[in-house]
N, C-alpha and C positions, 0 to 999 in steps of 0.2 A: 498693350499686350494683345496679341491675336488668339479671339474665341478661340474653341474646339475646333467649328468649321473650317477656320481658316487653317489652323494646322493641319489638318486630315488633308485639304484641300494643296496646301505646301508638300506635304512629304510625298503623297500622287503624283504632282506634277514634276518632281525631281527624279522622283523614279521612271518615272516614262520619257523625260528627257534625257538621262541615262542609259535606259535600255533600248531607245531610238539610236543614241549616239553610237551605242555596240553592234547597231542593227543585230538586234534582237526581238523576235515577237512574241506579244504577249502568250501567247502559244508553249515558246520553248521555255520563258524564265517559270511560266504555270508549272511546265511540266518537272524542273531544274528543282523545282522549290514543295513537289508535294501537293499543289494545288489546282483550281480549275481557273480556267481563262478567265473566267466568271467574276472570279475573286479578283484575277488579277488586275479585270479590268477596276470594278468597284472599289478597289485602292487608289487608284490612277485618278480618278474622279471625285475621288474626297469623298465617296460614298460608304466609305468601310472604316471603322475605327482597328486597324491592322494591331495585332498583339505585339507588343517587345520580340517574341520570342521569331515570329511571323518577319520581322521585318530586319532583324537581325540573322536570318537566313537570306533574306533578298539582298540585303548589301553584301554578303560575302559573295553570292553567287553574282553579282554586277561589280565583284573587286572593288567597292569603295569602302568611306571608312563609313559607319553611321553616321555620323555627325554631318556629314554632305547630303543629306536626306534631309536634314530640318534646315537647310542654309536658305534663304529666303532670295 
């Protein structure tokens, strides 16, 4: 089973492989979602333990389903 880090570190890099894919930057989905690039980045990085609530606004706003966030 993967630590914490490794999770936080998984759902970051899907999201940023996502919102790459859309060409989208961290800028627009910041701004899409209520937040600063700041954060966005710090998600992305595995640096942020992101809320339920937090990241269930970024998969809607990046159209996928949640569940594609934790796919390893």
């Amino acid at each position: 089973m993967a630590n914490k880090k490794d999770i936080l570190w998984i759902v970051g890099s899907n999201i940023r492989k996502i919102r790459l894919s859309q060409k989208m930057s961290q800028n627009q989905l910041a701004y899409e979602a209520g937040v600063t690039r700041e954060f966005i980045n710090k998600i992305e990085t595995g640096n942020y333990n992101i809320s339920v609530k937090n990241l269930e606004k970024i998969a809607l706003i990046l159209e996928v389903d949640i569940k594609n966030l934790f796919e390893n």
